[in-house]
MARTI-5697 format. One line per 5 residues: number of its first residue (from 1); their letters; for each residue y, x, z of C-alpha. Coordinates in Angstrom, 1 decimal. Example, Ala and Ser with C-alpha at 12.3 -4.5 7.8 and 13.67 -1.06 7.14 Angstrom:
REM residues 2
1 = AS = -4.5/12.3/7.8 | -1.1/13.7/7.1
This chain:
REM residues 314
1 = XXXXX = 67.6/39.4/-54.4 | 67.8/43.0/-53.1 | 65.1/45.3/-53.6 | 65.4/46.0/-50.3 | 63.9/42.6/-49.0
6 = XXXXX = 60.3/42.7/-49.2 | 58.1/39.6/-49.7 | 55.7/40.9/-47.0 | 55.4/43.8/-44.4 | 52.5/45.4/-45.0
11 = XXXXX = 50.3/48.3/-43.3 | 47.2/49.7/-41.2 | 46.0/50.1/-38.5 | 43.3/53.5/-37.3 | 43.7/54.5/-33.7
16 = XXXXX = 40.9/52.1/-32.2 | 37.4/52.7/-31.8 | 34.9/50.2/-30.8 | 34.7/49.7/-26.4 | 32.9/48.1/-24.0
21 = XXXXX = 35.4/44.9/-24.1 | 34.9/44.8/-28.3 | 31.2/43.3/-28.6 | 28.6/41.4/-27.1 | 25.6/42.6/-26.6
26 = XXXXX = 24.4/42.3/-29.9 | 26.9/44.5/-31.3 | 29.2/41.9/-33.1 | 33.1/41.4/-32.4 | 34.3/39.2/-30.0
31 = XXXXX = 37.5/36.8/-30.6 | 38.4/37.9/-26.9 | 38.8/41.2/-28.7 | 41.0/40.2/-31.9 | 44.2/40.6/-30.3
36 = XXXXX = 43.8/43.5/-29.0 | 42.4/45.7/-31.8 | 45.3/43.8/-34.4 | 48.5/43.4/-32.3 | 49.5/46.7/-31.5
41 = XXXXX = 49.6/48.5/-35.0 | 51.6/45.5/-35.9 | 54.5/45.4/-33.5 | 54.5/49.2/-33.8 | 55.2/49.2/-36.9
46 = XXXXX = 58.1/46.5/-36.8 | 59.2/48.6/-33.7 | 59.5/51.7/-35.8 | 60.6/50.1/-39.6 | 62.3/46.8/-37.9
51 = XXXXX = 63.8/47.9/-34.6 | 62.1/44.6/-33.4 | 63.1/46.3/-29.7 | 66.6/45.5/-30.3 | 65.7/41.8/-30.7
56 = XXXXX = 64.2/41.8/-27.7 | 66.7/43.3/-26.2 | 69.0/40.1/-27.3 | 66.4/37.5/-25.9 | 65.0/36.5/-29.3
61 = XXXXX = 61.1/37.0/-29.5 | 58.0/36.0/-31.7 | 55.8/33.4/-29.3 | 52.4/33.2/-30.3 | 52.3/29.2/-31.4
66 = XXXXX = 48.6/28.8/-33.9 | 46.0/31.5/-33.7 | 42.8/31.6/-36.0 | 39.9/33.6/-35.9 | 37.2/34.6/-38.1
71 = XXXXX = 34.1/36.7/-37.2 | 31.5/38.8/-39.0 | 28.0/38.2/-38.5 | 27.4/42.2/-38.5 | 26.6/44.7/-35.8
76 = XXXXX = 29.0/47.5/-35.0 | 28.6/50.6/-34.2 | 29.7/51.4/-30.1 | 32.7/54.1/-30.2 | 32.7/53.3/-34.4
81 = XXXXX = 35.9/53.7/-36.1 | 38.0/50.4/-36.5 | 40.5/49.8/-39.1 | 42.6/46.8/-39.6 | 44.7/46.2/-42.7
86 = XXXXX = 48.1/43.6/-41.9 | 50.6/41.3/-44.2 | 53.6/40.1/-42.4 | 55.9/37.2/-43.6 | 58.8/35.2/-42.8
91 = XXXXX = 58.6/31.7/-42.8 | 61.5/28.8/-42.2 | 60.3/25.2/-41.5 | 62.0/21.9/-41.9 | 60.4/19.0/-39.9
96 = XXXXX = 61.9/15.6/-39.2 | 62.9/15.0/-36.3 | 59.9/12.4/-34.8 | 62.0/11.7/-31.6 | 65.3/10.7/-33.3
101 = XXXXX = 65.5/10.1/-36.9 | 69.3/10.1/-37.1 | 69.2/13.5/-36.1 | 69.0/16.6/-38.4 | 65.3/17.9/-39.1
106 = XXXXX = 64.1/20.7/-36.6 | 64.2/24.3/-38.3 | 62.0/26.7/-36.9 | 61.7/30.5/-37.9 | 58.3/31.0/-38.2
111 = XXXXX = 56.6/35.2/-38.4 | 52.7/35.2/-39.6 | 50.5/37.7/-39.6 | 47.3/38.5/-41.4 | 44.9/40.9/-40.3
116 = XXXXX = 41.8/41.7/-41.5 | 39.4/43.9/-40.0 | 36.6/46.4/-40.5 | 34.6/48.8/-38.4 | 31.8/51.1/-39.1
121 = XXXXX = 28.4/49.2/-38.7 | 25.1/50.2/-36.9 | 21.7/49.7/-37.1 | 20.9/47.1/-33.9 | 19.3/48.6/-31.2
126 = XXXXX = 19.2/46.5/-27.8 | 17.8/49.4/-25.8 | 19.7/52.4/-27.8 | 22.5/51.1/-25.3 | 25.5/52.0/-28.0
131 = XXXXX = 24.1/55.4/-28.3 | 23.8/54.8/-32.1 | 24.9/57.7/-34.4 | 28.6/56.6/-35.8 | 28.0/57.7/-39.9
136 = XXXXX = 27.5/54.0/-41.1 | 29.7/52.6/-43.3 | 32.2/50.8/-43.0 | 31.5/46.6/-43.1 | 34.1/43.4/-42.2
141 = XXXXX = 34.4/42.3/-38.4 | 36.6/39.7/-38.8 | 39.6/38.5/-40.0 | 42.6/37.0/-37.8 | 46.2/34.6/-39.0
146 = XXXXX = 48.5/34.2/-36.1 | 51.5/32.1/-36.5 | 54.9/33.1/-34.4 | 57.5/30.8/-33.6 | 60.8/32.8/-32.9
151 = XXXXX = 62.2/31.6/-29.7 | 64.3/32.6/-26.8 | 62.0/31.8/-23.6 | 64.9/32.7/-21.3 | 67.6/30.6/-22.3
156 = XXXXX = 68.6/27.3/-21.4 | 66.4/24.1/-22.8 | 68.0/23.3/-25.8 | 68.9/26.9/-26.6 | 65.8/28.3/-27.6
161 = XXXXX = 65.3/27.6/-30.8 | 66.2/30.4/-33.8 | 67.3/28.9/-37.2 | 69.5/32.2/-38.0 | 67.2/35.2/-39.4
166 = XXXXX = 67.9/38.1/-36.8 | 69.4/40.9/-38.1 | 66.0/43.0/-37.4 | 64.1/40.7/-40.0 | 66.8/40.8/-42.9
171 = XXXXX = 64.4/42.9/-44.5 | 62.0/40.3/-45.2 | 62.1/37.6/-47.5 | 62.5/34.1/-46.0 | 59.2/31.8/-47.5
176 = XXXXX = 59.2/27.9/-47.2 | 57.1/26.7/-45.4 | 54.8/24.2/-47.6 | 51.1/23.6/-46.0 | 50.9/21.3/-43.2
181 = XXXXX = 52.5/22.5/-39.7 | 49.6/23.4/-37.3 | 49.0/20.5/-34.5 | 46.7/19.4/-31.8 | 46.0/16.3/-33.9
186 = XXXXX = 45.0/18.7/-37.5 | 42.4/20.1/-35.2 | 40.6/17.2/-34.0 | 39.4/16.1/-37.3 | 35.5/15.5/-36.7
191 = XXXXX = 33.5/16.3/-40.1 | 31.0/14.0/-41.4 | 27.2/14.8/-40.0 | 28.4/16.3/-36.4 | 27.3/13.8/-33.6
196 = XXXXX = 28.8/13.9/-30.0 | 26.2/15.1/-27.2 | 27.2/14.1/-23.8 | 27.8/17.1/-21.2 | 28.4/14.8/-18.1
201 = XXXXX = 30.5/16.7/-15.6 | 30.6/19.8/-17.2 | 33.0/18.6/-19.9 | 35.6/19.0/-17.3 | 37.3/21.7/-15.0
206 = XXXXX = 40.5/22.3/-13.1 | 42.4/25.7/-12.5 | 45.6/27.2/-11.5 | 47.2/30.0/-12.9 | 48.1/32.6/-10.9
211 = XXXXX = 50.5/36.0/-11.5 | 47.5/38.2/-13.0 | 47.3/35.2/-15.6 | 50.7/35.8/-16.9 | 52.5/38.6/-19.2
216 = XXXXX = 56.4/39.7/-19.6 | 57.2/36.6/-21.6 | 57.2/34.9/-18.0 | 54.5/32.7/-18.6 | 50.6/32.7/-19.0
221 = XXXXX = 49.1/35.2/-21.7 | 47.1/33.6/-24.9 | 44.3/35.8/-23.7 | 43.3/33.8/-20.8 | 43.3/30.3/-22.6
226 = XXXXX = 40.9/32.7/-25.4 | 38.7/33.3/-22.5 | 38.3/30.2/-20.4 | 37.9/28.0/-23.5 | 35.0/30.7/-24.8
231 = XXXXX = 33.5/29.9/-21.1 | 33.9/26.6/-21.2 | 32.0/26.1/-24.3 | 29.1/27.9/-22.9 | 29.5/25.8/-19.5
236 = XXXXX = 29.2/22.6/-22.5 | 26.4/23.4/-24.2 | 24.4/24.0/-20.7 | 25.8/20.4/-20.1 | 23.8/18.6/-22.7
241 = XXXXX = 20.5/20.7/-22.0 | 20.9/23.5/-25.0 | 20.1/26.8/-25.0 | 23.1/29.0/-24.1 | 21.4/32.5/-25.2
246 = XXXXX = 21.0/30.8/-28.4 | 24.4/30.2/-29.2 | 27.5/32.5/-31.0 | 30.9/31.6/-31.5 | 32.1/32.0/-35.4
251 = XXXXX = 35.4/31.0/-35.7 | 37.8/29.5/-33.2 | 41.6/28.0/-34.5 | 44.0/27.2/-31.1 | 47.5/25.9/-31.0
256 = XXXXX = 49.8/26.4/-28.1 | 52.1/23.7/-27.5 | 53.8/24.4/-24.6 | 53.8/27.3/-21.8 | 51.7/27.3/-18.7
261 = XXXXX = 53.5/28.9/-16.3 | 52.5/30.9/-12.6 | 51.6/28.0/-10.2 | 50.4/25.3/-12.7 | 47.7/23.5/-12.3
266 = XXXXX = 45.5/22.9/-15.5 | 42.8/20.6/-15.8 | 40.6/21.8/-19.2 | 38.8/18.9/-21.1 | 36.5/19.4/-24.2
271 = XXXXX = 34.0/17.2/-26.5 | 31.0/18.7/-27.9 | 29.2/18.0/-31.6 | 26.3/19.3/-33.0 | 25.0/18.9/-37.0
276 = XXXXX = 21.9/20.7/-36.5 | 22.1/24.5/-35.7 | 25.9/23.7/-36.0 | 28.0/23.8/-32.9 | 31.8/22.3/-32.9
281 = XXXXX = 34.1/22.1/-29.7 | 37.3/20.3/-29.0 | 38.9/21.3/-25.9 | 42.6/22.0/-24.2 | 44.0/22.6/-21.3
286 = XXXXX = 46.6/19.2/-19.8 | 49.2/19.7/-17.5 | 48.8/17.9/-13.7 | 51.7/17.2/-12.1 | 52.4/17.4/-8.4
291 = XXXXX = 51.3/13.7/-7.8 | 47.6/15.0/-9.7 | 48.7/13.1/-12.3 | 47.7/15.0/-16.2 | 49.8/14.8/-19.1
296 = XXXXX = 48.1/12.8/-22.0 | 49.0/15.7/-24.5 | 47.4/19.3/-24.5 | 49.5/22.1/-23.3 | 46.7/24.4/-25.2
301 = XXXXX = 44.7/22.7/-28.0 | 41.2/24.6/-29.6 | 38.6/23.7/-32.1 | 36.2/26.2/-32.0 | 33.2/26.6/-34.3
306 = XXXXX = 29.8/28.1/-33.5 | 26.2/28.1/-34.5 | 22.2/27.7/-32.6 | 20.5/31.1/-33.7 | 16.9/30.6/-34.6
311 = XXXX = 15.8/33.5/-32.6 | 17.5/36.0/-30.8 | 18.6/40.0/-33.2 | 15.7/42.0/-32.2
């Protein structure tokens, strides 16, 4: 192998300081946040080292397909440094194919990313509004994985899949892929102990996407399935009677199965279970057709973990 090819692309990231959008009010990092403070230092250094531009350019792009996301239980510092340290790899799957089995398997190129990320930290102060000095150290705030499918969203059906490595990525090594391929179904395992709660009408809610939903991939940004899904477990827990101040999201892994497009109609379903201060949601977002009719499979799949605080950070 040439010494060229690289098992990983590796790098940082240093331009970001803690905003508004970042934290909650008790100074911790959102997961609405992850993408934004790990994304750009990536694809600007594939940009600059990969001419990942030029692959654009040629209709082949990384689609965000399985995102997972880790948070920190400490406080950060408002307008704090943030740092964020990334490992990219290359990945080709072999899968058989379910629909035919005569068929050849389905390859997919597959582009992961791992970001982990650290900010300076803060004494918590609810009333100091964020004017907290910015010398404290620097402390995890989370850690995000993001698988990438290479596609080509604008070609014909049957034309958008990538099995070729694009001459951008010859740099990196091609992995197998070994561990399980992320699914709706690997997400809906229920762990021993939890117990459903009912949430009676809340458990359900219908939207439509409209143009500020979308991005330039031409269909609806991961950000706003992030969002509604945080809401919606919030909208859950006040459902079956718990206390909604009480609550904090730790972790939340989400697979996106197929595009939502400007116009769609979404109805989002979830299930709730609780193991004492232990919070677990199950939730996607299902198609509904013209006739109100809504596809048995989710377009957007999320288990999302979470935890009953005792009291309040004072």
């Amino acid at each position: 192998m040439s010494e060229s090819v690289q098992k990983a692309y590796t790098g940082t990231g240093r331009g970001h300081r803690i905003t508004f959008e970042d934290v909650d009010q008790h100074y911790r990092l959102k997961i609405r946040a992850f993408i934004g403070l790990c994304m750009a230092p990536i694809f600007e250094g594939l940009e600059q080292d990969m001419a990942l531009d030029t692959m654009r350019a040629a209709g082949v792009v990384p689609i965000m397909f399985f995102l997972s996301f880790k948070t920190s239980v400490n406080h950060l510092a408002f307008k704090g440094r943030v740092e964020t340290e990334h490992a990219v790899r290359l990945y080709r799957d072999s899968q058989p194919n379910t629909r035919d089995s005569t068929r050849p398997p389905i390859e997919r190129l597959l582009l992961e990313m791992e970001v982990d990320i650290r900010a300076q930290t803060a004494s918590y102060n609810p009333h100091a509004l964020g004017n907290s000095e910015l010398g404290g150290e620097s402390v995890p705030a989370g850690r995000m994985r993001v698988v990438n499918v290479l596609t080509r969203p604008t070609a014909p059906a049957g034309q958008r899949g990538v099995t070729q490595v694009p001459a951008e990525l010859r740099k990196l090594q091609v992995h197998p892929w070994n561990e399980a391929f992320p699914s709706a179904k690997g997400l809906q395992t229920v762990p021993p102990g939890y117990l459903h709660r009912d949430c009676g009408h809340w458990c359900e809610q219908r939207t439509i996407w409209g143009l500020s939903n979308t991005d330039i991939n031409q269909h609806v940004n991961v950000h706003e399935y992030i969002i509604n899904i945080e809401n919606h477990f919030a909208r859950m827990l006040h459902g079956a009677g718990m206390a909604v101040p009480m609550h904090r999201v730790e972790g939340m892994d989400i697979i996106f199965r197929k595009p939502s497009f400007m116009g769609d109609v979404s109805v989002m379903r979830g299930d709730l279970y609780i193991n004492g201060d232990q919070t677990l949601l199950l939730a996607g977002f299902y198609g509904v057709d013209a006739d109100g009719q809504v596809d048995p499979q989710a377009a957007v799949f999320a288990r999302i973990a979470g935890r009953l605080l005792e009291k309040l950070p004072q």
